[in-house]
KETOR-160673 format. One record per residue: residue in three letters; x, y, z of N, C-alpha, C in turn. Coordinates in steps of 0.001 Angstrom, whole numbers, padded with zeros to 6 digits, always signed. Atoms other than C-alpha are relative to their C-alpha. Example, Ala and Ser with C-alpha at 12.3 -4.5 7.8 and 13.67 -1.06 7.14 Angstrom:
BEGIN
ala+000890-001190+000000+012300-004500+007800+000900+001200+000000ser-000820-001190-000060+013670-001060+007140-000770+001090+000730
END
This chain:
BEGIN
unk+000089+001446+000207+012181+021499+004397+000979-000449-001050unk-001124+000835+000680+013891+021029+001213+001809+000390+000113unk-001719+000045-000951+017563+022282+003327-000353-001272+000153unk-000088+001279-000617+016742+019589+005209+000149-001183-000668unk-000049+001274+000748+015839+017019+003023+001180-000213-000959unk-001343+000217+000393+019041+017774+001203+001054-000405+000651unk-001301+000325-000899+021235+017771+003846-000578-001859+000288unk-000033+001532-000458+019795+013968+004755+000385-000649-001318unk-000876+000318+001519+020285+013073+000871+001229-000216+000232unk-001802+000164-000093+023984+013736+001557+000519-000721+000453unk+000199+001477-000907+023868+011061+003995-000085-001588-000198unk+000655+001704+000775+022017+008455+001818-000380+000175-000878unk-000490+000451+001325+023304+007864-001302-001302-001084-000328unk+001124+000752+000378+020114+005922-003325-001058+000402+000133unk+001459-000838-000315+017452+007910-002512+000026+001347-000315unk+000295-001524-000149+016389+011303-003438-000834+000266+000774unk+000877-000795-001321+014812+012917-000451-000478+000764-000541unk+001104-001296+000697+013683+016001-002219-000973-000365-000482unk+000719+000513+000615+012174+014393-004947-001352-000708+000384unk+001036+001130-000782+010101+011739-002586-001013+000804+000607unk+001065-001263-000858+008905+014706-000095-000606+001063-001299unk+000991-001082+000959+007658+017060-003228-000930-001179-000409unk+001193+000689+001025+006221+013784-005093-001165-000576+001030unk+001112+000557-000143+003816+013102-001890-000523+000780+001045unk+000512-000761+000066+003601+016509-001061-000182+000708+001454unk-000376-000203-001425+005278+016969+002747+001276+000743+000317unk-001240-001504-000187+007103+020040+003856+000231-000255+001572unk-000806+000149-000903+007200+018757+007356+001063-000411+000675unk-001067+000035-000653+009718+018164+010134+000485-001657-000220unk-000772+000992+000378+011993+015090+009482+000401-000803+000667unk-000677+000575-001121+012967+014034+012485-000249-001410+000553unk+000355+001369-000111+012908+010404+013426-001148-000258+001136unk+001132+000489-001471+009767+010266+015813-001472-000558-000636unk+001451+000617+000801+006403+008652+015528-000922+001169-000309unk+000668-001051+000543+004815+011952+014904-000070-000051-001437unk-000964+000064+001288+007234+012211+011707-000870-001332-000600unk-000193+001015+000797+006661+008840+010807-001944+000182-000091unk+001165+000590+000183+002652+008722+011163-000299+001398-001243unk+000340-001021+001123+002463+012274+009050+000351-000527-001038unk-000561+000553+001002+004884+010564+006413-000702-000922-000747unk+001009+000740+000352+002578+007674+006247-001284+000352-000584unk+001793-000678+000297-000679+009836+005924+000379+000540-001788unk+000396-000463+001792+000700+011708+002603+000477-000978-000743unk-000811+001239+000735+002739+008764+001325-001662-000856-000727unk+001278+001100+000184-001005+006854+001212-000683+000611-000996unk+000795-001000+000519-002611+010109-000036+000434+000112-001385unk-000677-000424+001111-000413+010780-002683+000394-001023-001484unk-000131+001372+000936+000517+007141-004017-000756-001008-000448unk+001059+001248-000033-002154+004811-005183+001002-001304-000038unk-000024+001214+000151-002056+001650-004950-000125-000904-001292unk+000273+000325+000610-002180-000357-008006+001019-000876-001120unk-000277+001374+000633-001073-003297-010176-000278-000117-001688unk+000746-000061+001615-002001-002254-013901+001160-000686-000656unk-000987+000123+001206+001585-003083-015126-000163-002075-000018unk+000291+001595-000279+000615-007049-013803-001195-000082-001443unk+001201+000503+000571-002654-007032-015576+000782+000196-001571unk-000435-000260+001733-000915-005717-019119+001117-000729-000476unk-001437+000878+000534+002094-008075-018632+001328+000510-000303unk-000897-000833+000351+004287-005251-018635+001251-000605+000978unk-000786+000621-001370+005840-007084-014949+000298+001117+000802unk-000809-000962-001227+007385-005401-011680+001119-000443-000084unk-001649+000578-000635+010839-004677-011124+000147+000719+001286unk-000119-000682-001051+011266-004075-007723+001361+000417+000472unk-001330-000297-000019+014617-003001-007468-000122+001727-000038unk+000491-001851-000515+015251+000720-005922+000109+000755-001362unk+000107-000642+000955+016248+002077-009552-001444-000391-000289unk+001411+000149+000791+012827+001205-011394-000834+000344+001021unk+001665-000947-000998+010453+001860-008195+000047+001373+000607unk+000178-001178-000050+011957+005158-007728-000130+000884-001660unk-000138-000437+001000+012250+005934-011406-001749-000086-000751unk+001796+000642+000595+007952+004512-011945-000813+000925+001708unk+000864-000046-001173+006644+005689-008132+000224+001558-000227unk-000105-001397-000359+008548+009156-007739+000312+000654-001532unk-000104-001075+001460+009317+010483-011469-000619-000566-001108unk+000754-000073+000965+006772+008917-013503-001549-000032+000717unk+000979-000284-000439+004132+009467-011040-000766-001021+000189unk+000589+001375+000572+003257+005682-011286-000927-000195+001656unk+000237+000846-001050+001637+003823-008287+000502-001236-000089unk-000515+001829-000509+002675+000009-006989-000577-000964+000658unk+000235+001293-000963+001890-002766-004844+001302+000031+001141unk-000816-000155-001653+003528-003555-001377+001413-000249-000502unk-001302+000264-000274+006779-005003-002539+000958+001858-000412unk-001051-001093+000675+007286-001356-004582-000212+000951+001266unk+000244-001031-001064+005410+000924-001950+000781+000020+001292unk-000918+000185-001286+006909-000283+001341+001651-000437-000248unk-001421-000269+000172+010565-000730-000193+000239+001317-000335unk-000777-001968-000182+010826+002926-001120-000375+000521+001050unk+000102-000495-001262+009222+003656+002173+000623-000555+000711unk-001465+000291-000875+011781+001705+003849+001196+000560-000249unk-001577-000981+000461+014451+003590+001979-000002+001553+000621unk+000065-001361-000189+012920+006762+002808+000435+000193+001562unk+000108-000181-001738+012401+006083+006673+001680-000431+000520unk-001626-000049-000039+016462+004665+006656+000456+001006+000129unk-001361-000634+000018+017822+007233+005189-000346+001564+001004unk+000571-001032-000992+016046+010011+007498+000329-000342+001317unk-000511+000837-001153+017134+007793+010561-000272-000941+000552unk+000889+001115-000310+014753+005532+011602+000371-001101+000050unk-000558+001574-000061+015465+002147+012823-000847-000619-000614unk+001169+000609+000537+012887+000501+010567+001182-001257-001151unk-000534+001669+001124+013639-003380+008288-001734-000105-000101unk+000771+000137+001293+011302-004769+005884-000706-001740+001007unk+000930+001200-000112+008719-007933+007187-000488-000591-001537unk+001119+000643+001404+007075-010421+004950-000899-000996+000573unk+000956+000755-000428+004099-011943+005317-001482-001020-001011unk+001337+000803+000562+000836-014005+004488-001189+000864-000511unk+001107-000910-000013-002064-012276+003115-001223-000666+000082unk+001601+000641-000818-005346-013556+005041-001355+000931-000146unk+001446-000858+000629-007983-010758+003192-001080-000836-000269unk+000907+000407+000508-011061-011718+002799-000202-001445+000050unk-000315+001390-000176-010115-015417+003729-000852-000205+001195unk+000728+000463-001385-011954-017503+006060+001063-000679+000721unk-001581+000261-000637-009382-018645+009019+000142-001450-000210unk+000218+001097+000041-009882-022279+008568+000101-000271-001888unk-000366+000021+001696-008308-021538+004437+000992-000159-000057unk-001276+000563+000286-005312-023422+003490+000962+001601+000218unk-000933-000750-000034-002015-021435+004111+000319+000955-001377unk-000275-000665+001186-001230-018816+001456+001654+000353-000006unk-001336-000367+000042+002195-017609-000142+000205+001560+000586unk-000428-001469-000657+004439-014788+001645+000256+001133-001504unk+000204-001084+000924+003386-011875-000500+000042+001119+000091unk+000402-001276-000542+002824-009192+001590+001408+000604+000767unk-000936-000697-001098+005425-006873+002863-000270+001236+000684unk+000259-000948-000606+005364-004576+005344+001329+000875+000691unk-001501-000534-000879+007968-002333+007804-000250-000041+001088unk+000268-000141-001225+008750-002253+011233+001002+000687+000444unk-000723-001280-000849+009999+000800+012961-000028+000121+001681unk-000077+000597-001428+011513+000444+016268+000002+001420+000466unk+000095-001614-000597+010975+004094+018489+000395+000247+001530unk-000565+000334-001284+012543+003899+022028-000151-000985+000552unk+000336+001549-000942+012455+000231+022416-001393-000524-000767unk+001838+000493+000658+008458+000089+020864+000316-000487-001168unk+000106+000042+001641+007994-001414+017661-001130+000351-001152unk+000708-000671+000575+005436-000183+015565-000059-000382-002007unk+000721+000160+001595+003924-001689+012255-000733+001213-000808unk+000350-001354+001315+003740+000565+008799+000059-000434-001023unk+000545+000327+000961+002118+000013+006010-000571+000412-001043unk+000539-001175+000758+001676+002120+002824-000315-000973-001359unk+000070+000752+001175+001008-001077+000306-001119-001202-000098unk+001387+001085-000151-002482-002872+001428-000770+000327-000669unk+001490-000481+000441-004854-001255-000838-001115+000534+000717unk+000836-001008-000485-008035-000176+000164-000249-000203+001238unk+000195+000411-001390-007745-001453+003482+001807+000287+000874unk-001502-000602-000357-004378+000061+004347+000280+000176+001424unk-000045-000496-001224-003692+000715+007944+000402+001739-000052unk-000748-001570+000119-003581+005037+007725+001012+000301+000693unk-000485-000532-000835-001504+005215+010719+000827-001501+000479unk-000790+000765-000242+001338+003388+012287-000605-000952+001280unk+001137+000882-000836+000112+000056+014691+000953-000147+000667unk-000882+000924-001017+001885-000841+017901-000106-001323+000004unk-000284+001543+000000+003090-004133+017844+000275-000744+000934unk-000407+000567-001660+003549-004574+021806-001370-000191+000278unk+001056-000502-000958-000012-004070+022490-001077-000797-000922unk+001302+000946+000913-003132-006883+021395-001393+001016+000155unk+001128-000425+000127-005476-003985+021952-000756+000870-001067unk+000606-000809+001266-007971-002419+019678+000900+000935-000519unk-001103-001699+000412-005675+000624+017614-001295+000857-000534unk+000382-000100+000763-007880+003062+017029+000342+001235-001412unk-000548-000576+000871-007242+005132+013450-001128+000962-000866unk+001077-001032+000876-008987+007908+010995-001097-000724-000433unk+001009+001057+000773-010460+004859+009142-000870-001276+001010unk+000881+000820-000650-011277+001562+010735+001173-000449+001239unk-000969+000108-001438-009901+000363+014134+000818-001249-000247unk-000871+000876+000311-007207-002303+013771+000384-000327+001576unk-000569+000504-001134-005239-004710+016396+000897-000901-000664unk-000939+000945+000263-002277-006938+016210+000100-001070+000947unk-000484+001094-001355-002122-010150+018778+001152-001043-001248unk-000761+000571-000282+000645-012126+018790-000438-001798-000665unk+000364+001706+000192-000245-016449+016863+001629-000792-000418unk-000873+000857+000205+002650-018348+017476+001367+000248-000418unk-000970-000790+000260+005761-017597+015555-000428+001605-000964unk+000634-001114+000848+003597-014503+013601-000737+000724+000916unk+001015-001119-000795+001515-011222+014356-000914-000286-000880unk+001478-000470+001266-001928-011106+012897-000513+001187+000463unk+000132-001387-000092-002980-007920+012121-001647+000124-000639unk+001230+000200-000309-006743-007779+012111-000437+001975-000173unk+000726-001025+000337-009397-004673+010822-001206-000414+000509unk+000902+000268-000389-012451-004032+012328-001117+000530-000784unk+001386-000327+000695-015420-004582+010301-001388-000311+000058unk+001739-000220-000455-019130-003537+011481+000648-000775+001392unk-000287+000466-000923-018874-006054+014394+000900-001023+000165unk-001082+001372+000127-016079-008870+013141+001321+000914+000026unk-001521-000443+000581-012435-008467+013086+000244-001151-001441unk-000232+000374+001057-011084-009470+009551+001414-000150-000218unk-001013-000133-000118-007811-010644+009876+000697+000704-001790unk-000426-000791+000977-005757-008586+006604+001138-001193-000375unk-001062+000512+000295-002340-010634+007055+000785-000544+001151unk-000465+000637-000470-000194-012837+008886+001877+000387-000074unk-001098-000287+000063+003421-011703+009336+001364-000424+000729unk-000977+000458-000420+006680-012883+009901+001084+000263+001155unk-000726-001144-000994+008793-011751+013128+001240+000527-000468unk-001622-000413+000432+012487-011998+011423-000519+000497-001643unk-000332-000913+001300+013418-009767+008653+000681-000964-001517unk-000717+001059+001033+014138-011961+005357+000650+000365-000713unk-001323-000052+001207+016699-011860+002918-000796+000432-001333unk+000536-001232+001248+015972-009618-000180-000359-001111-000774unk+000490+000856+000908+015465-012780-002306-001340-000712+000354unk+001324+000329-000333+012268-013353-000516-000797+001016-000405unk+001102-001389+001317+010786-010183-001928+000085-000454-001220unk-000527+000441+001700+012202-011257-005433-000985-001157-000042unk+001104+001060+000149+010099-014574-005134-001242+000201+000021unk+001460-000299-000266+006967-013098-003416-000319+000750-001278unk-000060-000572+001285+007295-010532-006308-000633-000597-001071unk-000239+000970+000637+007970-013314-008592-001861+000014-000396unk+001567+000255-000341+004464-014788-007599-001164+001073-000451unk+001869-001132+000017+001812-011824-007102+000263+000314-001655unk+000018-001303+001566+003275-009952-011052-000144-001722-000676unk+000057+001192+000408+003442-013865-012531-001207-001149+000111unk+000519+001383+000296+001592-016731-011766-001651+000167-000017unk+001589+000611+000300-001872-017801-012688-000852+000748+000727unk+001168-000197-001558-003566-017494-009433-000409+001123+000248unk-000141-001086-000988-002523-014254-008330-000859+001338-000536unk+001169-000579+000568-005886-011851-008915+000638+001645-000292unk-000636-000649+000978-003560-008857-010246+000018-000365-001440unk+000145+000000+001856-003557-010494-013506-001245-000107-000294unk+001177-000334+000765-006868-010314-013674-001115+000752+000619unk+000851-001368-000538-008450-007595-011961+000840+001185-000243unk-000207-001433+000269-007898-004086-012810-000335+000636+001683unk-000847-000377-001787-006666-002851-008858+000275+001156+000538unk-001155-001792-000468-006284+000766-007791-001214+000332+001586unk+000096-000538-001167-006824+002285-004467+000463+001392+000501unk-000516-001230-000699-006095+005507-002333-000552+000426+001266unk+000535-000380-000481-006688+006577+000781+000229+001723+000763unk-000236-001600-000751-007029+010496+002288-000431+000131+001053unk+000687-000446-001595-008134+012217+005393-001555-000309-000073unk+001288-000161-000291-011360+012009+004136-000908-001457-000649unk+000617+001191+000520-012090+008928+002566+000953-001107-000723unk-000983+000896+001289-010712+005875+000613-001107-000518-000955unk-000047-000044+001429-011095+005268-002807+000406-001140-000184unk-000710+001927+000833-011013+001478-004566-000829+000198-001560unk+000870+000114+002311-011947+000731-008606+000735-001638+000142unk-000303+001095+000607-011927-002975-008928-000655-000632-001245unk+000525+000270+001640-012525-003631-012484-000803+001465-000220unk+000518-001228-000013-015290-001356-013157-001073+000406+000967unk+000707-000838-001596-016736-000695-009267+001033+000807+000247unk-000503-000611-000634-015700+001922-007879-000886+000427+001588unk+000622-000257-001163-016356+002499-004157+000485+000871+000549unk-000387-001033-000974-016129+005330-001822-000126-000409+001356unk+000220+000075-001336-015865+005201+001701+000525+001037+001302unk-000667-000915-000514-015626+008167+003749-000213-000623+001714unk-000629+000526-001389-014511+008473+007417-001391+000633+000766unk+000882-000376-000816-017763+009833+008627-001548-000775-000099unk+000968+001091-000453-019709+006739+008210-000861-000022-001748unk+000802-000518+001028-021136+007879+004627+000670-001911-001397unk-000798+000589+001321-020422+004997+001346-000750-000093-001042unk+000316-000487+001978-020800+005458-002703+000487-001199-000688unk-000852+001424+000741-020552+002380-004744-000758+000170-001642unk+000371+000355+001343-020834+002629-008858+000696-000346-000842unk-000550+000536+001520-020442+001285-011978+000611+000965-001340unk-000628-001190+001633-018014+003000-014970+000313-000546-000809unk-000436+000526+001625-017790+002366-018463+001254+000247-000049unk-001547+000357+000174-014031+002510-020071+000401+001135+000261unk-000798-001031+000480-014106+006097-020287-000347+000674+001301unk+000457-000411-001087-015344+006535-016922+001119-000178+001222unk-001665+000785-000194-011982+003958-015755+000822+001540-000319unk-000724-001285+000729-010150+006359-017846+000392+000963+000855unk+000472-001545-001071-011286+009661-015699+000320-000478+001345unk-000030-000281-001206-011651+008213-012510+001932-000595+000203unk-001873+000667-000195-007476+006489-012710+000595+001150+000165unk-000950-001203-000166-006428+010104-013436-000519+000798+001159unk+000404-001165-000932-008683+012417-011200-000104-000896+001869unk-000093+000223-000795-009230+009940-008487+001305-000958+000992unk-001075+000649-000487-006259+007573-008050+001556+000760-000782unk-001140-000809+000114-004081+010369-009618+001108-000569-000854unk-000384+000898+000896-002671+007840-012401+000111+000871-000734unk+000204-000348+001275-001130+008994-015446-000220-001438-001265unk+000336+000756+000447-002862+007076-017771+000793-000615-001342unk-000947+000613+001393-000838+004853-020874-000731-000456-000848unk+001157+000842+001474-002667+004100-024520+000068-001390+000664unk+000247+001459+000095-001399+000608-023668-000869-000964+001042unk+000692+000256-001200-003796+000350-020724-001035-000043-000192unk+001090+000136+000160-006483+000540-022573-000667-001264-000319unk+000276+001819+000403-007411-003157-023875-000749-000902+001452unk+000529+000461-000878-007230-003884-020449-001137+000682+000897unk+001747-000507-000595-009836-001052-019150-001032-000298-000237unk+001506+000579+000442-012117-002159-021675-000870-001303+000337unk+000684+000861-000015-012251-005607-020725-000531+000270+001928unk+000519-000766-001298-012632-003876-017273-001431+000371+000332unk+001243-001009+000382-015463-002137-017967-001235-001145-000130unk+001388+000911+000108-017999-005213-018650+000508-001639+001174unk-000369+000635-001141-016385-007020-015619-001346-000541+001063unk+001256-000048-000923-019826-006637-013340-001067+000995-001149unk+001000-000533+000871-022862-005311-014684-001079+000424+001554unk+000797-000956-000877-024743-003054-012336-001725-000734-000160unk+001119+000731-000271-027959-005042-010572-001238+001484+000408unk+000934-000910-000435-031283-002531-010760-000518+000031+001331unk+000344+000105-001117-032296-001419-007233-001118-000911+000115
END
């Protein structure tokens, strides 16, 4: 593997290939197919949390390929979509892959009949003999594990929860299935935008007021066997065999679970904000 991943390095200048495949812990085959790409996706998810701490501390995002490979792959950091799915668009480039960068709406937890929201969300789209195929390593705890056809409005189903994409107008909505509702996730754009539309959306989610990164404490992960969320101080489990774990952690509990479960190396200056983390919810007696 790492021949290989050298020899594609040599290729594409801006990326370390080695580096990326050790930091998320994939010795397989490279080759541009959806096999490739859905394995890539599985440890990429596994390996990288999700998470937004440098928003909440005011530290900001720079999404620019120096700083999100220099914070994702050699300081072991985690991100949000604009950092996660731009180094996974770099990665899937420079390996061969016909894949460009989407941006979209994020419709979580929204009721459909809720004013329009800002384009925040990015995603990729990898084209595979003609198919196109939505990928997504930067949704949090509701991530899609596996790559979604984008020709096809029917159920997808995946390790986790079953997903679908239909077709509204000039956008795809991309829809999770939960208990018996679909929950649409996000609203996405068909054309590929100009890099200064990341820079704005950016802008937005690490900046302004609204945007519940600055004030929620945010981490995620998901594996083969379960996903993993800590918002403030819940943490929830949810494994793939129907089983779920939901409790409450004090600061030093934050602390533990950032490193052992979302695989975070943790920073003194992160603490201020765990603590006010920590008395966020207050655990209701059965």
């Amino acid at each position: 593997m790492l021949h290989d991943a050298e020899a594609y390095a040599d290729a594409a200048p801006g990326i370390d290939l080695p580096r990326y495949l050790a930091r998320i812990g994939y010795d397989g085959p490279l080759a541009p197919t959806l096999e490739v790409l859905g394995a890539l996706q599985t440890a990429h998810i596994a390996a990288i949390a999700f998470e937004a701490i440098d928003v909440l501390t005011g530290a900001g995002v720079d999404i620019g390929a120096e700083a999100v490979d220099a914070k994702l792959i050699g300081a072991g950091r985690g991100g949000y979509c604009f950092e996660q799915n731009g180094l996974f668009l770099r990665v899937l480039q420079a390996l061969g892959f016909a894949a460009e960068g989407l941006i979209g709406r994020v419709r979580w937890m929204l009721a459909d009949d809720a004013p329009p929201t800002s384009r925040t969300h990015m995603v990729v789209r990898v084209t595979l003999d003609g198919r196109p195929w939505l990928v997504d390593v930067g949704f949090g705890a509701a991530v899609p594990p596996a790559p979604l056809a984008m020709d096809s409005a029917a159920p997808q189903t995946t390790p986790h929860e079953t997903y679908r994409i239909v077709r509204r107008g000039d956008a795809w909505q991309v829809s999770a299935l939960l208990g018996e509702d679909w929950a649409t996730l996000y609203l996405i754009d068909d054309a590929p935008p100009p890099a200064v539309d990341y820079e704005l959306g950016n802008w937005y989610t690490s900046t302004h007021p609204d945007s519940h990164f600055r004030h929620q404490l945010i981490a995620a992960r998901t594996t083969a066997e379960a996903r993993y969320g800590l918002r403030d101080n819940r943490l929830s489990i949810r494994f793939t065999d129907g089983r779920t774990e939901r409790r409450y952690l004090g600061a030093d509990e934050i602390e533990a679970a950032l490193t052992s479960i979302f695989l975070l190396p943790v920073r003194p200056h992160w603490r201020p904000a765990i603590e006010r983390a920590a008395v966020a919810e207050i655990a209701v007696p059965a």
